[in-house]
C-alpha positions as CSV (number, residue, x, y, z in Angstrom):
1,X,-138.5,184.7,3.9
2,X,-135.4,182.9,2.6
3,X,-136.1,180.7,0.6
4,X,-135.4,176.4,0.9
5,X,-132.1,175.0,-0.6
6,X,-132.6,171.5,-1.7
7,X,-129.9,168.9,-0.9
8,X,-127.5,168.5,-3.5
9,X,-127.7,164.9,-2.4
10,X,-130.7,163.3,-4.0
11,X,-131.6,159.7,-2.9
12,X,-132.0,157.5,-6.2
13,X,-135.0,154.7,-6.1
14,X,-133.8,151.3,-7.1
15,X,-135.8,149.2,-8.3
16,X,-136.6,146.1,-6.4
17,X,-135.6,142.7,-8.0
18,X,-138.4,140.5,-7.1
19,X,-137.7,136.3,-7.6
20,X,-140.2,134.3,-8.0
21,X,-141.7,132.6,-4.4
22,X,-140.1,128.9,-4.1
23,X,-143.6,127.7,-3.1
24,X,-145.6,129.2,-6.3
25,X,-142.7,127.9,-8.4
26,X,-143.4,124.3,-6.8
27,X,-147.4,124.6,-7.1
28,X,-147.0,123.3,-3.6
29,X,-148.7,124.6,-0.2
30,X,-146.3,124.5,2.8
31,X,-147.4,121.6,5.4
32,X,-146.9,121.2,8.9
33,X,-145.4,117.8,8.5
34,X,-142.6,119.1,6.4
35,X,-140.9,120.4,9.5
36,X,-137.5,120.2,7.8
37,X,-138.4,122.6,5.3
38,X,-140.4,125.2,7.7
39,X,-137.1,125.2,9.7
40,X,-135.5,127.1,6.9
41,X,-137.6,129.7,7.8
42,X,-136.7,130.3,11.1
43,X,-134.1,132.5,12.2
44,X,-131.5,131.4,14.7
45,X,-133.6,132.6,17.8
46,X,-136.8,130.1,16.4
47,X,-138.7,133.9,15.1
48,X,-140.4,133.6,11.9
49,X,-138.0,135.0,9.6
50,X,-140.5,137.8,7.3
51,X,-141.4,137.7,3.6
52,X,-138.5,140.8,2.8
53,X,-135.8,137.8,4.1
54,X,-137.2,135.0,2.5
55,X,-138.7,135.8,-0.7
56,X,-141.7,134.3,-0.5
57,X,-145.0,136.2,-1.6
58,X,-147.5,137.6,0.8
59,X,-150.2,134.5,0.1
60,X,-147.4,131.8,1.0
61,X,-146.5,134.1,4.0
62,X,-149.3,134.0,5.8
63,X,-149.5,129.7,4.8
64,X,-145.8,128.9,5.7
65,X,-146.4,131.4,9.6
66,X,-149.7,129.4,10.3
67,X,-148.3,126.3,9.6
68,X,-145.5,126.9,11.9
69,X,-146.9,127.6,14.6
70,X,-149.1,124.1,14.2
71,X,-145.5,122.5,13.6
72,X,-144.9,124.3,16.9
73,X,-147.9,123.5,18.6
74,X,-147.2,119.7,17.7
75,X,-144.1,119.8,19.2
76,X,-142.2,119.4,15.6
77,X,-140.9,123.0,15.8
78,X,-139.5,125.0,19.1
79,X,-140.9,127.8,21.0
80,X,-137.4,128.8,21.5
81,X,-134.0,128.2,20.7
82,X,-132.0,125.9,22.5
83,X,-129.9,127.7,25.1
């Protein structure tokens, strides 16, 4: 059996530079009625933009999606973008 070559080509890890979450730095929940500030967190299509793109932590994730969609459900926020 021949035996494996490995790739001279080795992928190197970075390390990930994490910032600290806007929310946890603010000791501040995100609200529905701050629709101003949820809309920085939508992408140009009205999709939840995801924690990778944002840089906020998982815990404030999960806060600032629900609370769109109430913004949504209220009418504050749109289903879709505007054509």
């Amino acid at each position: 059996m021949p035996k494996k070559v490995k790739s001279p080509r080795r992928s190197t890890l970075k390390k990930k530079v994490t910032t600290p979450c806007p929310f946890c730095e603010k000791l501040r929940d995100p609200d529905y009625k701050d629709y101003k500030i949820l809309r920085v967190y939508l992408s140009d299509r009205s999709k939840i933009l995801g924690k990778d793109r944002t840089g906020v932590c998982s815990r404030h994730q999960r806060i600032l999606s629900r609370e769109i969609k109430r913004a949504r459900y209220l009418g504050l926020l749109p289903f879709i973008a505007e054509v």
